[in-house]
C-alpha positions as CSV (number, residue, x, y, z in Angstrom):
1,X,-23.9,-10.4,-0.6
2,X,-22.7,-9.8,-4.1
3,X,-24.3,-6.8,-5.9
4,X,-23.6,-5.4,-9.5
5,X,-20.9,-3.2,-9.8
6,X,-21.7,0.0,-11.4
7,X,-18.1,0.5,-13.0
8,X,-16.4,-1.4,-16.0
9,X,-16.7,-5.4,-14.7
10,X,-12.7,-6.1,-15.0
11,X,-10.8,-8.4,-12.9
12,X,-10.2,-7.7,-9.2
13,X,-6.3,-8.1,-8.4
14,X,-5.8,-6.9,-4.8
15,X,-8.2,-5.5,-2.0
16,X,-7.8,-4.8,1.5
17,X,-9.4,-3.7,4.6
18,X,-9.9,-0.4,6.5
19,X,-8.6,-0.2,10.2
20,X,-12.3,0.0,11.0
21,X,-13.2,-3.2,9.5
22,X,-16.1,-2.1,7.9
23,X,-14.8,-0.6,4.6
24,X,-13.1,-2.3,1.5
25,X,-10.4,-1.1,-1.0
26,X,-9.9,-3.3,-4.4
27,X,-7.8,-2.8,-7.5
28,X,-8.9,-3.2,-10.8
29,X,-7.5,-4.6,-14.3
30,X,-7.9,-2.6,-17.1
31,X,-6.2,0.3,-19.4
32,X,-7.3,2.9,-16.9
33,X,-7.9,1.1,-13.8
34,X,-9.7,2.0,-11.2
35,X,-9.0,1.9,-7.0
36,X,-12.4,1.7,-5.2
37,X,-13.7,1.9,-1.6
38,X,-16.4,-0.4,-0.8
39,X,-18.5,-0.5,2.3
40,X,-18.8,-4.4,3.2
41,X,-21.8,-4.1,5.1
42,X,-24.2,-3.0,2.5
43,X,-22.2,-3.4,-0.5
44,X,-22.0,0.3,-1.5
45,X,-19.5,1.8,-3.7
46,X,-18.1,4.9,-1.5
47,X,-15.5,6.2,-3.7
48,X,-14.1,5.2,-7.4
49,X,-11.0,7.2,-8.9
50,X,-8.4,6.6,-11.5
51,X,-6.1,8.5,-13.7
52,X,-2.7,7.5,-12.0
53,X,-1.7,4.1,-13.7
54,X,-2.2,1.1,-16.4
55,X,-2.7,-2.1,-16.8
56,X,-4.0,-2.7,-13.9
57,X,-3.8,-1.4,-9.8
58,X,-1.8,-4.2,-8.1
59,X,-1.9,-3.1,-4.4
60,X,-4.1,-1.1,-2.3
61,X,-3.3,-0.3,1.5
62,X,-4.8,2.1,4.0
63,X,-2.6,4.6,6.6
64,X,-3.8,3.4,9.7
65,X,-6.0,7.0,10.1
66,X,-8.1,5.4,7.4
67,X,-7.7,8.4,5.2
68,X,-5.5,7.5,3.0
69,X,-5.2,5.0,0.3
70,X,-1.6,4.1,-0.9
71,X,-2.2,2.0,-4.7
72,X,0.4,0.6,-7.0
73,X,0.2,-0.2,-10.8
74,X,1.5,-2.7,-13.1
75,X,2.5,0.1,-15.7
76,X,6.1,-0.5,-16.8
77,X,7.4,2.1,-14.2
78,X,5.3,0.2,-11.3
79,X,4.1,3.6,-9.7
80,X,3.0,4.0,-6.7
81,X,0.3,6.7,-5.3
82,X,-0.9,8.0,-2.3
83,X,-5.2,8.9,-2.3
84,X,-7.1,11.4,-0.3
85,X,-9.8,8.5,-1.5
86,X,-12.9,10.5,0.6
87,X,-12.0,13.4,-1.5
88,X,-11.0,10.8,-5.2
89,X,-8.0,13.8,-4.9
90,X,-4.3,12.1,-5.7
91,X,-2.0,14.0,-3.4
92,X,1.4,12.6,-4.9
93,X,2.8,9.7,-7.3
94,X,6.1,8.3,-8.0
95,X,7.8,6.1,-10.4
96,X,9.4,3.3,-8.2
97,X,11.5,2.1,-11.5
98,X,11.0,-1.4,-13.8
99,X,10.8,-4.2,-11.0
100,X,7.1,-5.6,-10.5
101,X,5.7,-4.5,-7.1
102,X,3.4,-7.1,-5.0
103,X,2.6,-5.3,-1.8
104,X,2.5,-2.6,0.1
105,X,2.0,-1.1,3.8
106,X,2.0,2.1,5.2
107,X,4.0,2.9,8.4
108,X,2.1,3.0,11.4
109,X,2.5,6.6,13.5
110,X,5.2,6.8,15.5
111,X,3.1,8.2,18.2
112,X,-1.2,7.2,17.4
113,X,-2.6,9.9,18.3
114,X,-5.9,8.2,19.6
115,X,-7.4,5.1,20.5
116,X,-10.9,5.9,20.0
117,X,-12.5,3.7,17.1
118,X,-12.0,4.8,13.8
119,X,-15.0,6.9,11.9
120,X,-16.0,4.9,9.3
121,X,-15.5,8.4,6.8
122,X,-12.1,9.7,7.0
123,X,-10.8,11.8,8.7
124,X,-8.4,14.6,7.7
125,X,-5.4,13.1,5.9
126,X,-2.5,13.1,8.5
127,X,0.3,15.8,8.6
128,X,3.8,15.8,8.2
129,X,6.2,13.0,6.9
130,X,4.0,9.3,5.4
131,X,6.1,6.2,5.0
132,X,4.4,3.7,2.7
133,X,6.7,0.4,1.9
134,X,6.9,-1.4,-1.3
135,X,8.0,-4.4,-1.9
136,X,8.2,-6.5,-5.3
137,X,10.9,-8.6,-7.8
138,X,14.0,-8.5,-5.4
139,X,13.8,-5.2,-3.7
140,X,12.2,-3.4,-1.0
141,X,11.2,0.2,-1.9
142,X,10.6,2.6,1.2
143,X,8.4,5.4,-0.4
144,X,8.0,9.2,2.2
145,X,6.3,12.1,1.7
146,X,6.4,15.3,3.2
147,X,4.4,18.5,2.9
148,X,1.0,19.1,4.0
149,X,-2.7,19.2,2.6
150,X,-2.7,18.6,-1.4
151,X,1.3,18.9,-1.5
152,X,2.7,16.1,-0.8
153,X,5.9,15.2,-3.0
154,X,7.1,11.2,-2.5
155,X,10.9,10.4,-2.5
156,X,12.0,6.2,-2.9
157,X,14.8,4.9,-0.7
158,X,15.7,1.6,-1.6
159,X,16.1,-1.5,1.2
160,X,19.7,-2.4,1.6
161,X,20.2,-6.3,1.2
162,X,24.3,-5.8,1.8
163,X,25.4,-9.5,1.3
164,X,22.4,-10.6,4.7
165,X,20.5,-12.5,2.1
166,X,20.1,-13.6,-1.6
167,X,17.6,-10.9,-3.2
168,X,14.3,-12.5,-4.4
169,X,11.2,-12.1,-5.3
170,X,9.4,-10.4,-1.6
171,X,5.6,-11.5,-1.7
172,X,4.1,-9.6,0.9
173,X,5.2,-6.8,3.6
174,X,4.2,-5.2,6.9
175,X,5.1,-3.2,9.3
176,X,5.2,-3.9,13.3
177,X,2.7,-2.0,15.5
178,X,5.0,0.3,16.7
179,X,6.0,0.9,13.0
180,X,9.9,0.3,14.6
181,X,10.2,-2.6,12.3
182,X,9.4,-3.6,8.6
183,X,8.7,-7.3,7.5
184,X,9.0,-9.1,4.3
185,X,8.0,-12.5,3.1
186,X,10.4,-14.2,0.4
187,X,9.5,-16.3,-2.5
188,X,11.9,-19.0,-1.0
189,X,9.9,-19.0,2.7
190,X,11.9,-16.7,4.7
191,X,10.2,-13.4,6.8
192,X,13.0,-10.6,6.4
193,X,12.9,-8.3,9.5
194,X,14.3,-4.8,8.0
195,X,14.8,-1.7,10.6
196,X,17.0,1.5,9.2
197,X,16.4,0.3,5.8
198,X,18.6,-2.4,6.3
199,X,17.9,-6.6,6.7
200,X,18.0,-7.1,10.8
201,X,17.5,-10.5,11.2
202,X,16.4,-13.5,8.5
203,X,14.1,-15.9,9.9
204,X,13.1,-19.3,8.1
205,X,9.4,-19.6,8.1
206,X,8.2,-21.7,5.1
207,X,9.8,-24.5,2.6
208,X,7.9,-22.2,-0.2
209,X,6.4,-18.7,-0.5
């Protein structure tokens, strides 16, 4: 079911989905852009904020809590923020520096603290240290935050290639379950396994992206 949108109608880059499965984050285009939570059952807009990039929001992912929404911009210092989105509150932003960013993908909890199912409204934001990956034009960008509540200040550490690999473009990245490993698709076809910041073991997946 498609309904109209209350906000601006600009182009839809990225979107992704809520550990639940039954909530929606998308990215818009636009001068000030806006991140948006959708509820995919009835088409409801749940939360709408904006205010930390331009051009457009190129990436959206959710912590695997659900309560917070990590969102990357095509401004030329490609930041990248990390949302309180029940609360619209930003809780920290950083410039990741001039090299386009594609993905990105919080790492999962060392220790989850529950199995139960997710609520489908958020719970509070997690505390201690968040680990959000980005990757983009030849470079891996691990992103952490400490601090607790509204203070939250990020810190980029970037993914040592160290002669493993030719850097290239990486298209998409995740992190394995037990958040041990991080994993990167190339623009050439390989999946980059990356543990310690560092390339692991190269794997050759695809003749293309």
């Amino acid at each position: 079911t498609q309904r109209p949108s209350p906000l601006p109608q600009d182009d839809i880059l990225c979107a992704t989905m809520h550990p639940s499965g039954a909530l929606a984050a998308t990215g818009q285009a636009g001068s000030a852009p806006f991140a948006c939570v959708w509820d995919t059952r009835t088409s409801d807009l749940l939360a709408a904020f904006r205010s930390a990039h331009t051009v457009g929001v190129c990436a959206v992912a959710f912590h695997p809590s659900g309560s917070l929404l990590a969102t990357c911009g095509l401004e030329p210092s490609h930041c990248v923020a990390i949302w309180d989105w029940a609360r619209g509150a930003m809780l920290s932003r950083v410039s990741t520096g001039a090299s386009r960013l594609f993905g990105l993908a919080f790492r999962p909890p060392v220790e989850p603290s529950t199995t139960a199912p997710l609520p489908l409204h958020a719970p509070a934001p997690p505390q201690g240290t968040v680990e959000v990956a980005a990757c983009g034009v030849r470079n891996l960008t691990f992103i952490s935050s400490g601090g607790h509540g509204d203070e939250r200040p990020l810190r980029c550490t970037r993914g040592a290639w160290r002669g493993r690999v030719a850097p290239c473009a990486l298209m998409c990245v995740e992190y394995s379950a037990s958040g041990g490993e991080c994993f990167t698709g190339t623009s050439r076809g390989e999946v980059i396994a990356w543990a310690d910041r560092q390339i692991v073991r190269v794997v050759r997946a695809h003749s293309g992206p």
